[in-house]
N, C-alpha and C positions, 0 to 999 in steps of 0.2 A: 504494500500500500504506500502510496505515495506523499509528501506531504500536503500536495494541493487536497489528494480525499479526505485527509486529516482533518486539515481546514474545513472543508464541508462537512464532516461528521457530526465538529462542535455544533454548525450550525440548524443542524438539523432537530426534528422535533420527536419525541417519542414514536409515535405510530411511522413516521418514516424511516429508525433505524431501527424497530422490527421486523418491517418490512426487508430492507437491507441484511439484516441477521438471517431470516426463511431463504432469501435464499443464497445466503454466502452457504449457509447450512447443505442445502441442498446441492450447489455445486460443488462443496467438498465430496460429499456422497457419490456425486458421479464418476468425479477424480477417482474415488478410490474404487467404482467399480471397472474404470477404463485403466487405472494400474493393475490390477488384478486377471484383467483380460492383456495385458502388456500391449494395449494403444497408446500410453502415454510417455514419451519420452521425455520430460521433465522430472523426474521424480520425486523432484523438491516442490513442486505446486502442491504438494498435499500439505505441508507443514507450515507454507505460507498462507495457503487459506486458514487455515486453522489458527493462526497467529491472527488474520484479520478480523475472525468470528471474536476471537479475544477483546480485540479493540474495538468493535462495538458494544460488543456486551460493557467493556468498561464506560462508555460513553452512555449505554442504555440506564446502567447504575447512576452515574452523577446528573443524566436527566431526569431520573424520575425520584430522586433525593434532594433536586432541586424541587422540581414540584411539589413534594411533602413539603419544604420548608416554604416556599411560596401560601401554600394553601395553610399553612397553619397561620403565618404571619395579618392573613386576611380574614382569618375564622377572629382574633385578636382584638384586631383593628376594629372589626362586626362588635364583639363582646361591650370593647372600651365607648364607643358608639353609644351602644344601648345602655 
């Protein structure tokens, strides 16, 4: 992964780096079943996909840890309001 998709990842929003995960997911599955049929002459694309499922999962984490804290801060704000 490159650092331009990087950049895009941060900006991305929850349901779009789910989305992004199904099927980094799913193209690793293929990989490994066109390794196993020996179509693949890369044989490091497996552990690079794998590396990139990592990094959105970490990015799926701190967006949706952001959003807890988002939504609490605004449940708060409601409270001190009333």
């Amino acid at each position: 992964m490159k650092k331009k998709d990087l950049k895009d990842l941060r900006t991305k929003n929850y349901l779009d780096l789910k989305k992004k995960e199904t099927d980094a997911r799913h193209g690793l599955t293929e990989t490994r079943v066109q390794s196993k049929m020996g179509q693949v002459k890369n044989v490091h694309l497996a552990n690079s996909k794998r590396k990139d499922i990592a990094r959105i999962m970490t990015f799926l984490r701190v967006t949706s840890k952001a959003n807890i804290v988002k939504n609490d801060v605004k449940d708060k704000e409601k409270e001190n309001e009333d």
